[in-house]
BABA-206876 format. One record per residue (C-alpha): x, y, z; residue in three letters. Coordinates in pm, 1 decimal, decimal comma. Each point is the difference from the previous one (the first is absolute). Layout:
c1: X; c2: Y; c3: Z; r: ALA
...
***
This chain:
c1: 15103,5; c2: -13322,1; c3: -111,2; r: UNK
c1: -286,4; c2: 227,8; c3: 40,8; r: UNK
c1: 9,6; c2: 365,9; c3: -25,2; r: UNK
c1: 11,9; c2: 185,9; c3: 342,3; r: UNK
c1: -285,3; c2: 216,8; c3: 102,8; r: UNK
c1: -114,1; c2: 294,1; c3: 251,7; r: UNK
c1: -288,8; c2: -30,1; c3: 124,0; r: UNK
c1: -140,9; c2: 339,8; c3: -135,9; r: UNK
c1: 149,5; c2: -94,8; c3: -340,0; r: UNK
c1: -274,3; c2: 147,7; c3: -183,3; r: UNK
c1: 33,6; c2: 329,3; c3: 170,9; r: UNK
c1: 380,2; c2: -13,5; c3: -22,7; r: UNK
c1: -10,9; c2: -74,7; c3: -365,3; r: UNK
c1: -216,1; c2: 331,6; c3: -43,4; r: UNK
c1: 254,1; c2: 191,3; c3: 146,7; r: UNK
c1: 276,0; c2: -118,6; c3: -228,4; r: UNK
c1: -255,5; c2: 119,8; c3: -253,0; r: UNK
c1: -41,4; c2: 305,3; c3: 151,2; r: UNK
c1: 371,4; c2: 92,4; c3: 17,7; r: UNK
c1: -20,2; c2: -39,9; c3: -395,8; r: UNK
c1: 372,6; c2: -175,5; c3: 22,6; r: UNK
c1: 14,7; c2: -307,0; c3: -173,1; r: UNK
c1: 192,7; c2: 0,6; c3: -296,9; r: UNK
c1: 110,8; c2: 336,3; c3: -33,3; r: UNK
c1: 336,4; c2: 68,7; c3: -148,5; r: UNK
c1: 301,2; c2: 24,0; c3: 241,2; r: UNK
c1: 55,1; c2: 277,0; c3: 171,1; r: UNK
c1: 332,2; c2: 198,5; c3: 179,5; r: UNK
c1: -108,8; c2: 20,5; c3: 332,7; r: UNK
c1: -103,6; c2: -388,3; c3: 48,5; r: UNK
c1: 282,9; c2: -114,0; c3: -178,5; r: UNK
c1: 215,9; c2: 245,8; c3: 245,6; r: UNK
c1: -192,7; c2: -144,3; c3: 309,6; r: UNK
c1: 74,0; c2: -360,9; c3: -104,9; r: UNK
c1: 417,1; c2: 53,1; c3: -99,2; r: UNK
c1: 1,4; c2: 134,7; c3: 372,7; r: UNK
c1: -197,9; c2: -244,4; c3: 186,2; r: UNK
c1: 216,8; c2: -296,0; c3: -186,9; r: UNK
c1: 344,1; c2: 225,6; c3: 98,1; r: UNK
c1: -137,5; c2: 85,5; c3: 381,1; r: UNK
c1: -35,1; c2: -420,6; c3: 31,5; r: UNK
c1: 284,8; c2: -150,2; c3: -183,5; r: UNK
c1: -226,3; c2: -156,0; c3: -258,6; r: UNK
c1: 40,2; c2: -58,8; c3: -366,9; r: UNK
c1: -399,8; c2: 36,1; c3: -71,7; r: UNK
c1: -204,6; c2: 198,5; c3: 87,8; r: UNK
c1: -388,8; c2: 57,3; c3: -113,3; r: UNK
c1: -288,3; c2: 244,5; c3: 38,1; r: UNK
c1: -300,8; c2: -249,5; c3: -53,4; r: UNK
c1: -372,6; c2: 24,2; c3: -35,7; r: UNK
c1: -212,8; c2: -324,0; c3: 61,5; r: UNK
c1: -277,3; c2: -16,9; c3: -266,8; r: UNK
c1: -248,8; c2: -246,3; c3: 24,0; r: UNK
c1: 176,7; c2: -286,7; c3: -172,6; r: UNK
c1: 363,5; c2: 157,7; c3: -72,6; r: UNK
c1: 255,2; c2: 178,2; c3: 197,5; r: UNK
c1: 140,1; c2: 345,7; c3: -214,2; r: UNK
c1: 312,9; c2: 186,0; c3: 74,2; r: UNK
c1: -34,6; c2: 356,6; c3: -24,2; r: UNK
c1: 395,1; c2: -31,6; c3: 48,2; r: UNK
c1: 191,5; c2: -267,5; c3: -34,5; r: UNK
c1: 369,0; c2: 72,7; c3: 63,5; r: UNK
c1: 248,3; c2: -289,5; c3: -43,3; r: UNK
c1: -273,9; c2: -210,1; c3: -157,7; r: UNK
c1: -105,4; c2: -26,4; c3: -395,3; r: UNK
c1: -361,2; c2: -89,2; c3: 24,0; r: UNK
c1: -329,7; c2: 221,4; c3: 41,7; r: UNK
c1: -235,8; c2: -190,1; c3: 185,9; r: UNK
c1: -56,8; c2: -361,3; c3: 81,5; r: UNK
c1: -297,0; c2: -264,4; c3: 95,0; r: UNK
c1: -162,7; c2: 80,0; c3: 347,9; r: UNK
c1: 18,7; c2: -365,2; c3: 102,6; r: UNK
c1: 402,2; c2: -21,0; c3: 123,5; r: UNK
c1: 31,9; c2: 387,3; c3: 49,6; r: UNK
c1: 131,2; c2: 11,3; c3: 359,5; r: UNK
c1: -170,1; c2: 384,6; c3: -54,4; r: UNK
c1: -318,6; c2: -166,1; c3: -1,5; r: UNK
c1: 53,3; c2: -111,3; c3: 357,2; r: UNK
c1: 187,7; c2: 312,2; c3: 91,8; r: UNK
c1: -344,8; c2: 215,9; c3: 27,4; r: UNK
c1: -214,7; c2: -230,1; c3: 209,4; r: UNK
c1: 85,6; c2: 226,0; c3: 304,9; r: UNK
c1: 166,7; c2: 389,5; c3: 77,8; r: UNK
c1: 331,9; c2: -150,6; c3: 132,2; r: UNK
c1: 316,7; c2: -94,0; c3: -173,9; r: UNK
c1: 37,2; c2: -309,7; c3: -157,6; r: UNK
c1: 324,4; c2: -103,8; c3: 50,1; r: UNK
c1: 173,8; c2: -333,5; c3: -99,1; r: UNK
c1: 379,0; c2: -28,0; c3: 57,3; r: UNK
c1: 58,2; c2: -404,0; c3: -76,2; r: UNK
c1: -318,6; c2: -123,4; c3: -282,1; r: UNK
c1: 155,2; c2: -266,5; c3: -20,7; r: UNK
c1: -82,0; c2: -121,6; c3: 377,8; r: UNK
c1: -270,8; c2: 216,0; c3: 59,4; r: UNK
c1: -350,5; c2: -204,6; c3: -10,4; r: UNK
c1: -112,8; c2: 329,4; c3: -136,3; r: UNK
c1: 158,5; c2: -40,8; c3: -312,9; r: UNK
c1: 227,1; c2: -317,7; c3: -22,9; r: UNK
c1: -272,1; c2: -154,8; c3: -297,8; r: UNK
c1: -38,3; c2: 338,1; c3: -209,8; r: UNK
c1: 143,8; c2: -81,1; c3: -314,5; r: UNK
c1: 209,1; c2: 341,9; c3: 18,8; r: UNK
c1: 179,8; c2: -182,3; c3: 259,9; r: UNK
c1: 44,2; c2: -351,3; c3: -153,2; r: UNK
c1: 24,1; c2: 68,9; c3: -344,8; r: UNK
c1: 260,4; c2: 153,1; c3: -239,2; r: UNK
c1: -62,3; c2: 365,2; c3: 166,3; r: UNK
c1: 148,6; c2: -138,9; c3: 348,1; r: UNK
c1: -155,7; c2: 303,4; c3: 228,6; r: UNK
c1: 127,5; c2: -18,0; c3: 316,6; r: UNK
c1: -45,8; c2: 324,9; c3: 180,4; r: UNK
c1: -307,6; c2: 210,8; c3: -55,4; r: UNK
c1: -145,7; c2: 326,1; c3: 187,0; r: UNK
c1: -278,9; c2: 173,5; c3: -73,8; r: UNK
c1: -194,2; c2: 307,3; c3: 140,8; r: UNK
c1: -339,5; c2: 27,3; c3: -74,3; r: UNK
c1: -134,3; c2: 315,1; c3: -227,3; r: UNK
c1: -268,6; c2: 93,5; c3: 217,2; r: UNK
c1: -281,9; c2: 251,4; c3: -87,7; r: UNK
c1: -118,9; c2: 226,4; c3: 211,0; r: UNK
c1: -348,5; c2: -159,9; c3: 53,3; r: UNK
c1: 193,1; c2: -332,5; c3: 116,1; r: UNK
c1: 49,1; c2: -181,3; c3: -332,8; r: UNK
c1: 316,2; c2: -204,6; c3: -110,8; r: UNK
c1: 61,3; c2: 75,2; c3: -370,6; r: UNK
c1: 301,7; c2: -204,6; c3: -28,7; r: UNK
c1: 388,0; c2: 57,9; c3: 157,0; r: UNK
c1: 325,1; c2: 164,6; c3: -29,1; r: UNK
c1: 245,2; c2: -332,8; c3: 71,0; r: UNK
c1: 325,5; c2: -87,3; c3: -49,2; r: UNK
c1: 154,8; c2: -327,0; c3: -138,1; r: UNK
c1: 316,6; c2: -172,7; c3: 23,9; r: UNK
c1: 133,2; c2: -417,7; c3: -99,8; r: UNK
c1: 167,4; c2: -4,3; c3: 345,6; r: UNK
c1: -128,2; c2: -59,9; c3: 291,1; r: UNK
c1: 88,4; c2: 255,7; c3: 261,2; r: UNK
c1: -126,8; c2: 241,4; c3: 297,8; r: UNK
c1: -138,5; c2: 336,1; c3: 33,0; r: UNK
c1: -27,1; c2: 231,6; c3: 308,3; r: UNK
c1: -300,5; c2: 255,6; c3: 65,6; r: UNK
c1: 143,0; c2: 284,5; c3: -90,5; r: UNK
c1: 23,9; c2: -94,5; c3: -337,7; r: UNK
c1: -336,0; c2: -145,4; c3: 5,4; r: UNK
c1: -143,5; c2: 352,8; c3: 142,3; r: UNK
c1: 187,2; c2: 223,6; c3: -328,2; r: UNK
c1: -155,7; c2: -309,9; c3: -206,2; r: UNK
c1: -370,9; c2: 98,8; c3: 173,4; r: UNK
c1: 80,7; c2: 381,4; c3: -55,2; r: UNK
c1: 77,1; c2: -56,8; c3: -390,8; r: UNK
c1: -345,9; c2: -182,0; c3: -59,3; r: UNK
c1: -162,0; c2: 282,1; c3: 170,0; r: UNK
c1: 208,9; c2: 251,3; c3: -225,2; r: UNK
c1: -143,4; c2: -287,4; c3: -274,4; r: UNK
c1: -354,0; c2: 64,8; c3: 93,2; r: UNK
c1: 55,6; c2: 390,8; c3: 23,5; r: UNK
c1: 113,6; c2: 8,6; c3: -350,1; r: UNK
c1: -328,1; c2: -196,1; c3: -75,6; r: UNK
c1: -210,9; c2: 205,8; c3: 182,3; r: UNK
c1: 140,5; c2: 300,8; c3: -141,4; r: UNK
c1: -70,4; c2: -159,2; c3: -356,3; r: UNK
c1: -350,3; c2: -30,8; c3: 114,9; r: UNK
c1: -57,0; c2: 381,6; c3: 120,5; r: UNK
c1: 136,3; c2: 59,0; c3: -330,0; r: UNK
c1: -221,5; c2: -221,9; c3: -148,4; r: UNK
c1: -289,2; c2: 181,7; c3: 197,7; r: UNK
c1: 123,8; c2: 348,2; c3: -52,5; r: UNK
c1: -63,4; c2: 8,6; c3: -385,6; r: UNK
c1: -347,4; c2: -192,6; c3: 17,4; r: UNK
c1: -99,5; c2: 233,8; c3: 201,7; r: UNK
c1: 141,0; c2: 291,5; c3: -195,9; r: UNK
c1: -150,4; c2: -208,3; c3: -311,0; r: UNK
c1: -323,3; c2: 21,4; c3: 184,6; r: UNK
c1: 21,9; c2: 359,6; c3: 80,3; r: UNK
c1: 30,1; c2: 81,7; c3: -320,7; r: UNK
c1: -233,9; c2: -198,6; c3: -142,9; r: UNK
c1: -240,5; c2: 182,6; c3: 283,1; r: UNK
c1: 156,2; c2: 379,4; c3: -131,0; r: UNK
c1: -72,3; c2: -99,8; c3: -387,6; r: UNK
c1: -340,5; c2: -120,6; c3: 43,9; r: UNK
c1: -41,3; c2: 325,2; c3: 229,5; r: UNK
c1: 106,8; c2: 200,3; c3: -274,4; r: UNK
c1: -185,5; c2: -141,0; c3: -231,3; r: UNK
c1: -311,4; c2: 54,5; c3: 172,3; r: UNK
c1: 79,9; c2: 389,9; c3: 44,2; r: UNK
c1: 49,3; c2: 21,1; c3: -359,2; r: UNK
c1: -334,6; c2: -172,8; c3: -69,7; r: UNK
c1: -142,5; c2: 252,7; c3: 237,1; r: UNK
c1: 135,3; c2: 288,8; c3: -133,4; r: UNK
c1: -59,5; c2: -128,5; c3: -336,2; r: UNK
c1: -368,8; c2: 41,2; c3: 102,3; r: UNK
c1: -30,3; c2: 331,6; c3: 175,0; r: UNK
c1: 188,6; c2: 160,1; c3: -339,6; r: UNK
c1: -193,8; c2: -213,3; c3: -217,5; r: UNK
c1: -310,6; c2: 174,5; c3: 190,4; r: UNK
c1: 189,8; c2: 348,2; c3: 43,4; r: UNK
c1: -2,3; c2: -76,1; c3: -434,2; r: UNK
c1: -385,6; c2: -65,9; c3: -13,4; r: UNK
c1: -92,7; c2: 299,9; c3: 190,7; r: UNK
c1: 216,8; c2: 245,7; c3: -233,5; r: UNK
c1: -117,6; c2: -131,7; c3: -294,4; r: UNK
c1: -342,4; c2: 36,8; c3: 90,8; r: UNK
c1: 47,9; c2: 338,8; c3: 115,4; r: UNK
c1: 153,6; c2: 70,4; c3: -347,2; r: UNK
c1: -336,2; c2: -131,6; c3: -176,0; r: UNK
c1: -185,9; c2: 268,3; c3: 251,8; r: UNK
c1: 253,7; c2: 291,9; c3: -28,0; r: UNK
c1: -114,2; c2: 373,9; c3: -133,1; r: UNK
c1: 227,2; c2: 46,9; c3: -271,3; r: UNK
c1: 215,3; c2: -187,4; c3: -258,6; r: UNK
c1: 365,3; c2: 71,0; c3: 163,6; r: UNK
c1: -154,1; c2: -88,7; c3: 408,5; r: UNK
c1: -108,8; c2: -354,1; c3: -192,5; r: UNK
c1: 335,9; c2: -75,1; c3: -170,5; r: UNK
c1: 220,1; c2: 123,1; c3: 287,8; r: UNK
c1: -229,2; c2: -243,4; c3: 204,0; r: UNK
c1: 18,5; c2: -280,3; c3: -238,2; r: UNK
c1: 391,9; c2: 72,4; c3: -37,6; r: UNK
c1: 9,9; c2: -22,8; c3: 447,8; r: UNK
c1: -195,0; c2: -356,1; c3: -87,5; r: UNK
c1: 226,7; c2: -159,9; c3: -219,6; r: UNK
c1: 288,1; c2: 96,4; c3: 227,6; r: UNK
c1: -154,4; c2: -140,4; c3: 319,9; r: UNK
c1: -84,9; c2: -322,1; c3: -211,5; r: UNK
c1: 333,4; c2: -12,4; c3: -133,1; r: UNK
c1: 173,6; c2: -17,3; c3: 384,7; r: UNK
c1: -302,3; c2: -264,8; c3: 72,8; r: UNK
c1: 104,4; c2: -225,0; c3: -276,2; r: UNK
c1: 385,0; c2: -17,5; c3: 131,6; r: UNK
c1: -150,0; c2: -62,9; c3: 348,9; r: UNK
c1: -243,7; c2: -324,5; c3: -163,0; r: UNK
c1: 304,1; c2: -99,6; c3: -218,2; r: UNK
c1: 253,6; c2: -6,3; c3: 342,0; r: UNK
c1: -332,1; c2: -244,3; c3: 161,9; r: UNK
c1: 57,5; c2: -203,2; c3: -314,7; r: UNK
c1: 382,0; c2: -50,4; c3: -10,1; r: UNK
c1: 161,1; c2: -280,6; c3: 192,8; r: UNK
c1: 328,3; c2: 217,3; c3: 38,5; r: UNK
c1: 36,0; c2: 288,4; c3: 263,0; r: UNK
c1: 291,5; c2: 123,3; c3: -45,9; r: UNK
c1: 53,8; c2: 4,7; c3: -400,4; r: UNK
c1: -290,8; c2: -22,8; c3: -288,9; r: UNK
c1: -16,6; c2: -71,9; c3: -327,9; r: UNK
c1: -32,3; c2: 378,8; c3: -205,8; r: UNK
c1: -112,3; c2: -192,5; c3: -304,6; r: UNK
c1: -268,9; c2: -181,1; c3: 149,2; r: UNK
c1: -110,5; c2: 247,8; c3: 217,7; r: UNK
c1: -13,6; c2: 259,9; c3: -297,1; r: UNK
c1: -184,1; c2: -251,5; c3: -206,8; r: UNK
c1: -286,1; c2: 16,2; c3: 243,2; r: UNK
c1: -17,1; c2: 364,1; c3: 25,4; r: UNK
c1: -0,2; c2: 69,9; c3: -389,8; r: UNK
c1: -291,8; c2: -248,5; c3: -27,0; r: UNK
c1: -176,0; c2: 215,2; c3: 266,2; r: UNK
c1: 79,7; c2: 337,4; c3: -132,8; r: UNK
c1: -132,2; c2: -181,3; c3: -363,8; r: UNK
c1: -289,5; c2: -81,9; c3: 164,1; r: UNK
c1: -63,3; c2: 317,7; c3: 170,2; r: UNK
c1: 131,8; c2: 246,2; c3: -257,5; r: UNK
c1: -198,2; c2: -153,1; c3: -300,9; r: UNK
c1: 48,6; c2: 35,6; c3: -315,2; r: UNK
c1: 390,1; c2: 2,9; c3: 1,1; r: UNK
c1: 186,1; c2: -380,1; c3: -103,1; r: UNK
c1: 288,4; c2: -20,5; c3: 276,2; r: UNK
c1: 278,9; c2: -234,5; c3: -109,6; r: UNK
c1: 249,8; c2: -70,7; c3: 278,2; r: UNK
c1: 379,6; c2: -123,2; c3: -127,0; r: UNK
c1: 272,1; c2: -105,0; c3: 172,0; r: UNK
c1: 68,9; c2: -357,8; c3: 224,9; r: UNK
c1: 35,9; c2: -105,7; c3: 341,4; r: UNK
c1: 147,9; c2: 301,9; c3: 197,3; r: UNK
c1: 98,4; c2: -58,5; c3: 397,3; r: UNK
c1: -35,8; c2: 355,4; c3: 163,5; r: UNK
c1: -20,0; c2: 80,0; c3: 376,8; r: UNK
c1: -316,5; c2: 94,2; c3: 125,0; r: UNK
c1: 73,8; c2: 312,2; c3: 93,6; r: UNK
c1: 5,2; c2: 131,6; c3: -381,2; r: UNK
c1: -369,0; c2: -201,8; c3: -36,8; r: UNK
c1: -174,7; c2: 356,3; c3: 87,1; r: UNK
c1: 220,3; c2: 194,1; c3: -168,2; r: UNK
c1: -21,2; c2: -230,2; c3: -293,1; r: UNK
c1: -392,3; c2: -6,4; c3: -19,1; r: UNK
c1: -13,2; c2: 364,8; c3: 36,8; r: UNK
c1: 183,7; c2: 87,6; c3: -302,4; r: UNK
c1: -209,1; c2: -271,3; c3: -199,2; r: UNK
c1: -245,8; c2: 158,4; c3: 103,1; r: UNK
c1: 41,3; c2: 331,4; c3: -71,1; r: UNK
c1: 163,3; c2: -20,2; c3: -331,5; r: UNK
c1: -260,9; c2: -273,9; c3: -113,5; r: UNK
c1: -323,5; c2: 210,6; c3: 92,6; r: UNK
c1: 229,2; c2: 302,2; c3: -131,0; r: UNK
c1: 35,3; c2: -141,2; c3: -352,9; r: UNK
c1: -396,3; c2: -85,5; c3: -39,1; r: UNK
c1: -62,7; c2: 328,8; c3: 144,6; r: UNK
c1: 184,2; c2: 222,3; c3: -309,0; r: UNK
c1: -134,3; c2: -283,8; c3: -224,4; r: UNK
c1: 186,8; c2: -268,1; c3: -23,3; r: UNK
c1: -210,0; c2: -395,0; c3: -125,2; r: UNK
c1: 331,6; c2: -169,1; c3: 10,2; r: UNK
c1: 249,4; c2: -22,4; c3: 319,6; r: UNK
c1: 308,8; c2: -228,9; c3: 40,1; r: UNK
c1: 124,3; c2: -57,3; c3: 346,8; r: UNK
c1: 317,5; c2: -159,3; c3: -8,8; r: UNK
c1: 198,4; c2: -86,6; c3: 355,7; r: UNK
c1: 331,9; c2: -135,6; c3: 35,5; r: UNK
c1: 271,2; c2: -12,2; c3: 262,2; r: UNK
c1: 232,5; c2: 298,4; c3: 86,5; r: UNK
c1: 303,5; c2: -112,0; c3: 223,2; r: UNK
c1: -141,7; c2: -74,4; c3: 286,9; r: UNK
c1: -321,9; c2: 234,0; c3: -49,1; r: UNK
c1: -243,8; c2: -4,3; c3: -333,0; r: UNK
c1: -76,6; c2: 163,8; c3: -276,1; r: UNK
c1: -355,2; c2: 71,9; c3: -184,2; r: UNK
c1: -63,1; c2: 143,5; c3: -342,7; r: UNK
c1: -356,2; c2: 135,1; c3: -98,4; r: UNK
c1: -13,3; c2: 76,2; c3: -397,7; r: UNK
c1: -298,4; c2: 112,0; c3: -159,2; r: UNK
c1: -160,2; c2: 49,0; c3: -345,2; r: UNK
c1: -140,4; c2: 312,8; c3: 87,1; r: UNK
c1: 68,1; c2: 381,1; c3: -117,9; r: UNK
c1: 332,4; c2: -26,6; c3: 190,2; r: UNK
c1: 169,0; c2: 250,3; c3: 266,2; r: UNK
c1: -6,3; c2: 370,1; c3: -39,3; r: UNK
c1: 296,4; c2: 181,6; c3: -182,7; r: UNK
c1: 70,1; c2: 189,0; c3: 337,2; r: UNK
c1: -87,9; c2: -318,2; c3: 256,7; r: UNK
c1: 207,4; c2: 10,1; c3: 277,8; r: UNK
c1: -47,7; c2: -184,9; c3: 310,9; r: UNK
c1: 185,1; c2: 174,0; c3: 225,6; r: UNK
c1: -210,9; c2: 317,3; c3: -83,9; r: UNK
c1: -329,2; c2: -207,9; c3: -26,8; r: UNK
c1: -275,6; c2: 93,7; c3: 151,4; r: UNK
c1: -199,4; c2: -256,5; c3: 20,3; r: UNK
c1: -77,7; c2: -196,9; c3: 298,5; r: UNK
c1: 71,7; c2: -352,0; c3: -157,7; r: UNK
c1: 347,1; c2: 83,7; c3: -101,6; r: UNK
c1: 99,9; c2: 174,8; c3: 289,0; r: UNK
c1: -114,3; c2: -337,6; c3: 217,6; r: UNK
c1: 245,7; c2: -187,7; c3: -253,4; r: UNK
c1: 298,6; c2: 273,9; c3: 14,1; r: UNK
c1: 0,6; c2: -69,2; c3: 379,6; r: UNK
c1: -75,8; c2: -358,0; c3: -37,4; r: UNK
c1: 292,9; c2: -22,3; c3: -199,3; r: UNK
c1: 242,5; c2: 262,1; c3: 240,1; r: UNK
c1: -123,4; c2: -202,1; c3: 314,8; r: UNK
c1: 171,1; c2: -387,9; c3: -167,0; r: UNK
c1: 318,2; c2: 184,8; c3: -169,6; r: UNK
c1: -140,5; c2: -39,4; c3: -321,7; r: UNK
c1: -4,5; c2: 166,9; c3: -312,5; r: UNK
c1: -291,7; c2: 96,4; c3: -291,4; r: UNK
c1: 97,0; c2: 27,2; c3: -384,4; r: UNK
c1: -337,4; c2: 103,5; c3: -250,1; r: UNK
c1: -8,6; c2: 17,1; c3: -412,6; r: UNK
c1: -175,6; c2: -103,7; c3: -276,6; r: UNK
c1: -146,6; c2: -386,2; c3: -32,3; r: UNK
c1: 25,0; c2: -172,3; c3: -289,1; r: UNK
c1: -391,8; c2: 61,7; c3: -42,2; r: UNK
c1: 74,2; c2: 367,2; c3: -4,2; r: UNK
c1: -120,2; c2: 14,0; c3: 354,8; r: UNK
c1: 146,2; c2: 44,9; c3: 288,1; r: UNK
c1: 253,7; c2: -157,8; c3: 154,8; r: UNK
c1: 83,4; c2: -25,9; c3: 374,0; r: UNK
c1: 310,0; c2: -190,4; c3: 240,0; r: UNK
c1: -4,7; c2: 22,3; c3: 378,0; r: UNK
c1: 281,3; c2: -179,3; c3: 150,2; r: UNK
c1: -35,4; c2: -100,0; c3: 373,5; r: UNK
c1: 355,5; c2: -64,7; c3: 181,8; r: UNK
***
């Protein structure tokens, strides 16, 4: 026997690809849909079929133990040549099927009806039918629920298929918001980066010794908000970032731009959200530039985890905190930014004595 055929087969066989159905795992509601259709008829089989190219697969299969079979004597084959029922109540008389070895071999099939799974654009993926070894009658009524459960069938598919649709296109929104986002942070990354330039060369111009270093001090905070800007472009995640990394590169370009100061960074991969990445580079930042400033050649930035939050520790080898250092009574600009820093993320900010004899720093972000 040859394998039955539409005459759009190619197209139809693109839609059974496009319903994304073949050889999935079972599922509830077809299994559900076939128990009923086999109860509403009086038959013990009943099967929710798909008609590949050369093999006929049962989404459900209730009353019979096999998956799928050859495409060449499935009667589901010839089921989807047109819209209409097929209906066979006698195979063993009917010229239709009296040679189909489901009829005259050890199977003995002797009633079979089938209603096409129709797509909306006019395809037949395959059937909802109903089986039985005895030959026997069936009126329309029962052929009409049989018609409304392969529509429920295809609705079921179709809403598989929105679903399908609904998160590629979320996936591709997304995809559109990161890339978005990424590009603002480039761009922002430039105008600081700019903003940066222009304060450090008004430093080099500025009147007196205290208008240059309050400039230069402006500089190395606007650089330090463009770095976590270029180091968000360079991430691949959005909503979480690796701290260690992510300090790593900002130590190198604090080395780089302090001079004359070795920056060692400690500490291992450290997931943080990226909401404590400014935060984060700020207090780097301040309590890096703060340590060269009072004369420190030697700074260890070590960052770990906290909870849920992180934690970074900036020790020193140089002359060490004041006997009467305080932070909440500070006056100075840099740890005032790290006070509220640390008040704004629930935090908390121990200081002492490094093992260098300089000082030593925690900030805790929550």
């Amino acid at each position: 026997m040859n394998a039955v055929q539409t005459h759009d087969e190619r197209a139809r066989l693109g839609a059974v690809r496009r319903y994304e159905i073949l050889d999935t795992p079972p599922e509830g509601c077809f299994d559900r849909v076939a128990a009923m259709a086999a109860t509403i008829v009086g038959t013990p089989i009943a099967l929710i079929s798909i008609v590949d190219s050369d093999r006929i697969w049962f989404k459900s299969h209730h009353g019979l133990g096999v998956n799928e079979i050859s495409r060449v004597p499935g009667l589901c084959a010839s089921a989807i040549l047109d819209g209409k029922p097929y209906i066979v109540t006698d195979a063993l008389n009917d010229p239709r099927t009296a040679d189909n070895p489901l009829v005259t071999g050890d199977f003995g099939l002797r009633f079979y009806v089938a209603a096409p799974l129709r797509t909306k654009d006019g395809f037949n993926l395959g059937a909802l039918s109903v089986l039985d070894h005895t030959s026997h009658g069936i009126d329309g009524e029962h052929v009409q629920l049989l018609e409304d459960l392969a529509a429920v069938v295809m609705d079921q598919m179709e809403l598989r298929s929105s679903a399908r649709s609904a998160v590629s296109d979320l996936s591709t929104a997304l995809d559109r918001a990161e890339m978005m986002g990424r590009e603002i942070d480039h761009r922002v990354k430039n105008s600081l980066q700019f903003v940066a330039g222009m304060l450090d060369m008004q430093s080099r111009g500025a009147a007196n010794l205290e208008t240059s270093r309050a400039l230069d001090i402006a500089a190395s905070r606007v650089g330090t908000v463009a770095r976590i800007h270029e180091h968000f472009y360079l991430d691949e995640q959005v909503e979480t970032t690796c701290a260690h990394q992510y300090a790593r590169r900002l130590v190198g370009d604090l080395e780089l731009a302090i001079g004359g100061v070795s920056i060692l960074l400690a500490g291992g991969p450290t997931p943080i959200s990226t909401i404590l990445v400014m935060p984060l580079g700020l207090i780097i930042n301040e309590l890096v530039t703060n340590a060269a400033k009072y004369g420190a050649r030697a700074v260890l930035v070590e960052v770990s985890g906290a909870g849920a939050g992180v934690r970074v520790e900036v020790s020193d080898n140089g002359p060490g905190l004041p006997n009467d250092f305080d932070p909440e009574t500070s006056k100075g600009l840099g740890m005032r930014l790290i006070q509220l820093l640390i008040k704004q993320h629930n935090g908390a900010l121990e200081y002492g004595s490094s093992r260098q004899g300089g000082a030593r720093i925690v900030a805790t972000l929550g």
